[in-house]
C-alpha positions as CSV (number, residue, x, y, z in Angstrom):
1,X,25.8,-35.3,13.6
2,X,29.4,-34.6,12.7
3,X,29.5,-34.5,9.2
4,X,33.3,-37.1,7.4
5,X,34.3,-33.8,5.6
6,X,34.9,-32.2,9.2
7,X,36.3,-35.1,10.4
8,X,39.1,-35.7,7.6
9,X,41.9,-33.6,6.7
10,X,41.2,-32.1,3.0
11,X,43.6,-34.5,1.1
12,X,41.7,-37.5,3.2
13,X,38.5,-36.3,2.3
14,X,39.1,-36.0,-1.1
15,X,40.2,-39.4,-1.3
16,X,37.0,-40.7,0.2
17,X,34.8,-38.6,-2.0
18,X,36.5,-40.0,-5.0
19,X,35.1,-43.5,-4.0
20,X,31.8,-42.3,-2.6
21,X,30.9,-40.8,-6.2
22,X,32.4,-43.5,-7.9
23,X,30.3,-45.2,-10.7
24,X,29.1,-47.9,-8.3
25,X,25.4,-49.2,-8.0
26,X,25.3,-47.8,-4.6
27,X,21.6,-48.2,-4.2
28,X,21.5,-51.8,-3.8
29,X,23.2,-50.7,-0.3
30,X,20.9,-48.3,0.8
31,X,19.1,-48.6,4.2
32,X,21.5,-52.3,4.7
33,X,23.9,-52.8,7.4
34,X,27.5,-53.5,6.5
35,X,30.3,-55.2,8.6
36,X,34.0,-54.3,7.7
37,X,36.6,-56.3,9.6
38,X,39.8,-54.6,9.9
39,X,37.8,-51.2,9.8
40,X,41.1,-49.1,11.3
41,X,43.3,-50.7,8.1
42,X,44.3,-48.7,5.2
43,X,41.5,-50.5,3.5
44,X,39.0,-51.0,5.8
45,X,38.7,-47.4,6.7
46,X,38.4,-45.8,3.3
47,X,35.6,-48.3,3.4
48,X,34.2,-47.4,5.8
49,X,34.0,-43.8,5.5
50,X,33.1,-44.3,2.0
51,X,29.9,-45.2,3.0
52,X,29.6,-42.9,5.8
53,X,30.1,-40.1,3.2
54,X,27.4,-42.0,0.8
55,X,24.9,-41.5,4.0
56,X,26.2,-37.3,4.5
57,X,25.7,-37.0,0.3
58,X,22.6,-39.5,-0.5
59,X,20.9,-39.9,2.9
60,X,21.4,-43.7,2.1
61,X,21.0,-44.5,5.4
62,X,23.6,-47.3,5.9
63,X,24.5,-48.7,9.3
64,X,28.0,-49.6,9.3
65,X,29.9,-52.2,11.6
66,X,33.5,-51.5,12.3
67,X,34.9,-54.8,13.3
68,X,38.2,-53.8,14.8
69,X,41.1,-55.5,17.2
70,X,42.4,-52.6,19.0
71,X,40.0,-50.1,20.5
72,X,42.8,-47.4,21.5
73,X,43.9,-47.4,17.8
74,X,40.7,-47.3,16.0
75,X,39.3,-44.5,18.5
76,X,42.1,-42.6,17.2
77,X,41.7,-43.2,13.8
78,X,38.2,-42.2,13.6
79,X,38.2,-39.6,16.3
80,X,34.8,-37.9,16.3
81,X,33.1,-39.8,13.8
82,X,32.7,-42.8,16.5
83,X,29.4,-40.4,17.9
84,X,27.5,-40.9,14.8
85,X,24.4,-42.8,14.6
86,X,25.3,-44.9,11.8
87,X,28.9,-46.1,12.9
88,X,29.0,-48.9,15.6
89,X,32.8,-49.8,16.5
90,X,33.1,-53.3,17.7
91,X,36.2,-54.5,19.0
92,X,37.0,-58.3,18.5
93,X,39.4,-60.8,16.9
94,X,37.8,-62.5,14.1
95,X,39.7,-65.3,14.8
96,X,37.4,-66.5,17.6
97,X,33.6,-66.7,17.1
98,X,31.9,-63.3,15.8
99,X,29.5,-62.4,19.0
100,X,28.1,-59.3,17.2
101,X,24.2,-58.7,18.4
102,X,23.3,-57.3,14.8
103,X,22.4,-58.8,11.6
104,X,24.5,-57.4,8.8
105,X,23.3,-57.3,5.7
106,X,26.4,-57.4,3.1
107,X,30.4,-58.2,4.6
108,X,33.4,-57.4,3.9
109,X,36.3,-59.4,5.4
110,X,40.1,-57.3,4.5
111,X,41.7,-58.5,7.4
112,X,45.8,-58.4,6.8
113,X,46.4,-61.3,8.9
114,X,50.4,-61.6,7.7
115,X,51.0,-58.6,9.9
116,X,49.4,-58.8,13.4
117,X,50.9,-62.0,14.6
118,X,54.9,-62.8,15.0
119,X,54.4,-66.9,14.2
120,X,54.0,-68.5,11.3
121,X,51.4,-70.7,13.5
122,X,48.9,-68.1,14.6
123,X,48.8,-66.4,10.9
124,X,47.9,-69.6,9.5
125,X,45.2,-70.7,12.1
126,X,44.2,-67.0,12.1
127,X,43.5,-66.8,8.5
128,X,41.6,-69.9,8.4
129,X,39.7,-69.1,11.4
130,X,38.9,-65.8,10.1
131,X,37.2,-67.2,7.3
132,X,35.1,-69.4,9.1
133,X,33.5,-67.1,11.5
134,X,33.2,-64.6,9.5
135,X,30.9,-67.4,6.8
136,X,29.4,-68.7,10.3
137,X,28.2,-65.5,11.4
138,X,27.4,-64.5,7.1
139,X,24.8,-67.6,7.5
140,X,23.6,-67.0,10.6
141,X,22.7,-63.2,9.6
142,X,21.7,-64.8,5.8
143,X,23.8,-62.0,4.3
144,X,23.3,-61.1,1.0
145,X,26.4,-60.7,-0.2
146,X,29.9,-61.8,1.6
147,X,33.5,-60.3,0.1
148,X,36.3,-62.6,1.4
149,X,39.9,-60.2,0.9
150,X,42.5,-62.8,-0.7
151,X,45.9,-62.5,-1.6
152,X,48.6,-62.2,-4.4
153,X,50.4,-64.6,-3.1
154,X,47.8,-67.4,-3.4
155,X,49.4,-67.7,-7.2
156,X,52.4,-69.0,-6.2
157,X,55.7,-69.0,-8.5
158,X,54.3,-69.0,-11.7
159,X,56.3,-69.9,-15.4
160,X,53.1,-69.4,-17.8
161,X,55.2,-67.7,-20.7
162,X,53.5,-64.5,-20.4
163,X,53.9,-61.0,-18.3
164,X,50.6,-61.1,-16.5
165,X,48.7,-63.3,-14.4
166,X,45.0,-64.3,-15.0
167,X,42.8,-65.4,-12.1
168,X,43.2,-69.3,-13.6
169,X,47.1,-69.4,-13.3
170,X,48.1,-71.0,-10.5
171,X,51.8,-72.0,-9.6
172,X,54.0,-73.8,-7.1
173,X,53.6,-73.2,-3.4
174,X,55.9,-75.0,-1.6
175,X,53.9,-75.9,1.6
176,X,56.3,-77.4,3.7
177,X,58.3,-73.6,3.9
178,X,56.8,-71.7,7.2
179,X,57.4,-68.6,5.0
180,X,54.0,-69.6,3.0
181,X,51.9,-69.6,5.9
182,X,49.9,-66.8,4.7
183,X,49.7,-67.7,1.3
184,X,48.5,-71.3,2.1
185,X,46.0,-70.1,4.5
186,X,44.7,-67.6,1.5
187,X,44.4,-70.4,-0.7
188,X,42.2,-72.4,1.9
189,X,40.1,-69.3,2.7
190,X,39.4,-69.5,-0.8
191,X,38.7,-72.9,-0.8
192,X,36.3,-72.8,2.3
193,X,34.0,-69.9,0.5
194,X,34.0,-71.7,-2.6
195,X,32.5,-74.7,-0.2
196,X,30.2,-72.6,1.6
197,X,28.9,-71.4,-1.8
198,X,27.8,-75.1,-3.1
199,X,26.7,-76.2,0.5
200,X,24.8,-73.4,2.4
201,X,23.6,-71.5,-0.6
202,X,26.2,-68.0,0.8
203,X,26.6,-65.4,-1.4
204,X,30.1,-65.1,-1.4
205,X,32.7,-63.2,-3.5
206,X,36.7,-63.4,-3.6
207,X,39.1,-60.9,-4.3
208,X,42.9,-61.0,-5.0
209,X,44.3,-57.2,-4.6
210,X,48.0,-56.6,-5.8
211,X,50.2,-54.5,-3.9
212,X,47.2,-51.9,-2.3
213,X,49.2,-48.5,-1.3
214,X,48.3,-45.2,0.2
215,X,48.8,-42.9,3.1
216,X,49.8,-45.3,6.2
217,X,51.5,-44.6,9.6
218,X,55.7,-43.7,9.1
219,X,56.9,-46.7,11.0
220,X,55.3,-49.3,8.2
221,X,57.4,-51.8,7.0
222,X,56.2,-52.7,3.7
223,X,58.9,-51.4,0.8
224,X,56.8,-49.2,-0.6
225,X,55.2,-47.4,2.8
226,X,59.3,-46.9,3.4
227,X,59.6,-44.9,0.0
228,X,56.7,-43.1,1.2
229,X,57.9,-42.5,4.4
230,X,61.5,-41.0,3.1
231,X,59.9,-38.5,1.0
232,X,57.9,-37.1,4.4
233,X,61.2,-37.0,6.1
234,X,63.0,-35.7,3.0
235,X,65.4,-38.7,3.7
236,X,67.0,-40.1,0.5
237,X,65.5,-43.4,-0.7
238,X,68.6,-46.4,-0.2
239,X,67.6,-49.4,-2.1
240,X,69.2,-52.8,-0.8
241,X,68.8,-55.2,-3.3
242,X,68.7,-54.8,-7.1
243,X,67.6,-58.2,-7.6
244,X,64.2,-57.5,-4.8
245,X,63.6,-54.3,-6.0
246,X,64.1,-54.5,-10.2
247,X,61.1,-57.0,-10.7
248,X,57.9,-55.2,-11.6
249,X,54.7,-56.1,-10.1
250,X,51.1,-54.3,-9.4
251,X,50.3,-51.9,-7.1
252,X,47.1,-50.2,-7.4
253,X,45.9,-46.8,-5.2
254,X,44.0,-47.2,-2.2
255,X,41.0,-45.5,-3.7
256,X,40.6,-47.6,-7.4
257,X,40.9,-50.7,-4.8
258,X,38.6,-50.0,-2.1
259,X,36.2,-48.5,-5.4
260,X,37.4,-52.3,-6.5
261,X,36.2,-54.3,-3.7
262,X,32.6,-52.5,-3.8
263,X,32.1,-53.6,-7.5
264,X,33.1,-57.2,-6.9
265,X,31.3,-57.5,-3.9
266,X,28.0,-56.0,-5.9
267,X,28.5,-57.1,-9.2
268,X,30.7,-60.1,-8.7
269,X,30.1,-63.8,-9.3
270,X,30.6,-65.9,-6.5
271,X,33.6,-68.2,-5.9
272,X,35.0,-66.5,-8.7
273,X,38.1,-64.7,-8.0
274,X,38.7,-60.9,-9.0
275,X,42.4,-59.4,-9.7
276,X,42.5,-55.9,-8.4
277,X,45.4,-54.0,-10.0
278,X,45.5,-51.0,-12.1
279,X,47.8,-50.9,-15.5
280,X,48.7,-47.4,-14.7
281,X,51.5,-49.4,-11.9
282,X,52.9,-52.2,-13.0
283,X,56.2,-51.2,-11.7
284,X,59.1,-52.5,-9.9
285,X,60.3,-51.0,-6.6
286,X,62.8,-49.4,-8.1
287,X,60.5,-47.8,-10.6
288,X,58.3,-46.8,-7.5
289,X,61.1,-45.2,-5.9
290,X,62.1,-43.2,-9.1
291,X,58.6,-42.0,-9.7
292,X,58.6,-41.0,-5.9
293,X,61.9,-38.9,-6.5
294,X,60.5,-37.5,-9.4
295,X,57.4,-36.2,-8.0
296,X,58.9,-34.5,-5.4
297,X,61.9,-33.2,-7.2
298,X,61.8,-30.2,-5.1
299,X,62.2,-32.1,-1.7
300,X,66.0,-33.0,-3.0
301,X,65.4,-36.2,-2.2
302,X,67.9,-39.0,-4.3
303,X,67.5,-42.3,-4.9
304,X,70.6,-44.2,-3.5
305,X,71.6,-47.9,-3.7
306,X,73.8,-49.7,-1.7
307,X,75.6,-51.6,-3.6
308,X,77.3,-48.9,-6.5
309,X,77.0,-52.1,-9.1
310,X,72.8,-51.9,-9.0
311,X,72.7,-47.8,-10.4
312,X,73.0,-49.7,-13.7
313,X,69.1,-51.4,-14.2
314,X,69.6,-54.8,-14.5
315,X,67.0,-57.2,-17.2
316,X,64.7,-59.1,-16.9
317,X,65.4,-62.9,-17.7
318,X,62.0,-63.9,-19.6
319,X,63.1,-67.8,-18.1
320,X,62.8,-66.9,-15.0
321,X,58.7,-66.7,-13.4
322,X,56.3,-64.6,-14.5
323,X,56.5,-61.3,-12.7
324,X,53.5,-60.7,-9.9
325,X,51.4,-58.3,-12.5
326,X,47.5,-59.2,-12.6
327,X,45.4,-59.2,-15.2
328,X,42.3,-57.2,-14.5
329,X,40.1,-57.9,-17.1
330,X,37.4,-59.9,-14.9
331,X,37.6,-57.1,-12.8
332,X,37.3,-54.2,-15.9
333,X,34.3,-56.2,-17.1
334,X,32.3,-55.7,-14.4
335,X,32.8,-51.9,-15.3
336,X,35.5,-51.2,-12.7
337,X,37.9,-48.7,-14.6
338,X,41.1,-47.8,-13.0
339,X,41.5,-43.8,-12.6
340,X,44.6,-43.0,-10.5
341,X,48.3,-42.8,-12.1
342,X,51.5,-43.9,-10.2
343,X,52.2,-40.6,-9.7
344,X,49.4,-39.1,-8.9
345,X,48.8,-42.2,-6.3
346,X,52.1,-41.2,-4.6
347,X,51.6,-37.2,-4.7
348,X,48.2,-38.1,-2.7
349,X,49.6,-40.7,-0.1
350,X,52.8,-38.1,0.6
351,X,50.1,-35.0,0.7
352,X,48.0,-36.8,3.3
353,X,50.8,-38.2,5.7
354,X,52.8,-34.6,5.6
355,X,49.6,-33.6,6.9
356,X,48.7,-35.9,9.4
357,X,52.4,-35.1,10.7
């Protein structure tokens, strides 16, 4: 059986060790079978391998489902690793009923619904759907454990008089604006496992990441996946907008998050949302960008703007909302302890995609 460590590049692999030795009770997984949706995402497949890797170190002998929507695109992504005995890909939309002939044992639903779909219609009804079969087919298997991925976003705008957001803040969503489709649909995903909680006795958990980065494919759109992306080309950075890029806000590293969602979904309470977000990066875009330059000083990358009046940093109004930076201290008590530095976070993600290139 082809061993992750042959599969990965180096910088890959260490990524995935660093979460398969992570101080997680790992042994209330072994010998269980675990579906991740969205298994060819950025977070899905750290998952996933994660505990492929547990099986090559431990013997822990865990099945895992890959619940994916695009076959070509998650063949590629885990090339060779697709003929081992404890990885079953199944290719499906979780939008429409789960028709998956195993039981799975624990869950984890990460689907990113905001980008697969160009209508504000079909992310909402996507979302929601999402969360019903995935609790449907969680009830029919009598899971012991179900992780529903939330958002950020599900806060809202926010004016609570302090820098941080707590998982009992909650703010103004306007929900007649198309743009909150995602956001609204997160909310009632939340709403729908807190339900399935009190009625059918489910196990399930809730997680709200912040900004999750890492090493993702060069044609991303997200603002900080384009940062990443400049320093691979060595393209200077051009910033648009002082006013979207100066406020700060979390991001946490790919690893500390996925190492996140296995804690909550082990050690969490149910219906009882988690922040996942790392105090080492509570930055702006900006600041991302400047740490980014930094770190790769020797690339001669600059950072550029494109108006000449935002080089000077502008500050913050403290009567304007609170900025999107999430308190973790649900999450720390659980014993989740944040290990990777902006910088360090960014080196990795830039080593791994020059790589892959």
């Amino acid at each position: 059986m082809i061993k992750v460590q042959q599969a990965l590049i180096r910088y890959e692999y260490d990524d995935i060790l660093d979460v398969a030795t992570a101080a997680i009770p790992w042994e209330r997984l072994s010998g269980k079978t675990i579906l991740i949706t969205e298994a060819d995402g950025l977070i899905g497949f750290y998952l996933t391998t994660a505990l492929l890797l547990r099986n090559d170190l431990y013997n822990e002998e865990i099945n895992v489902i890959a619940l994916v929507t695009d076959d070509i695109k998650a063949r590629k992504r885990f090339g060779d690793l697709l003929i081992r005995d404890d990885l079953d890909l199944a290719v499906q939309d979780t939008y429409r009923e789960l028709k998956i002939n195993q039981r799975a044992d624990f869950i984890i639903c990460s689907a990113d619904n905001s980008a697969k779909y160009n209508s504000p219609v079909a992310v909402l009804d996507s979302v929601f759907s999402s969360t019903i079969n995935v609790l449907s087919y969680a009830e029919k298997c009598m899971a012991e454990s179900t992780l529903m991925v939330s958002d950020l976003k599900v806060y809202g705008v926010i004016h609570n008089g302090k820098d941080s957001i707590n998982e009992t803040d909650i703010g103004y969503l306007d929900h007649t604006d198309y743009k909150n489709c995602c956001a609204i649909g997160k909310r009632a995903s939340e709403n729908i496992s807190s339900c399935c909680c009190k009625q059918t006795g489910l196990s399930v958990k809730i997680a709200r990441p912040s900004y999750i980065y890492g090493p993702v494919s060069l044609d991303d759109d997200r603002d900080w996946a384009k940062i990443i992306a400049n320093i691979v080309r060595g393209e200077d950075i051009l910033l648009e907008s002082d006013a979207a890029t100066s406020s700060p806000r979390s991001f946490c590293y790919v690893t500390d998050a996925v190492e996140a969602l296995f804690t909550i979904l082990l050690c969490g309470a149910d219906a009882y949302p988690y922040n996942i977000s790392s105090e080492y990066s509570n930055v702006s875009i900006r600041d991302f960008a400047k740490t980014a330059v930094e770190t790769f000083s020797d690339m001669g990358v600059k950072l550029r703007f494109s108006n000449q009046e935002d080089e000077r940093e502008s500050q913050r109004s403290y009567l304007g909302s609170t900025p999107e930076i999430l308190d973790n201290k649900r999450l720390k008590d659980l014993g989740w302890v944040g290990r990777t530095t902006l910088r360090e976070g960014i080196s990795r993600a830039v080593r791994i995609v020059l790589a892959q290139n």
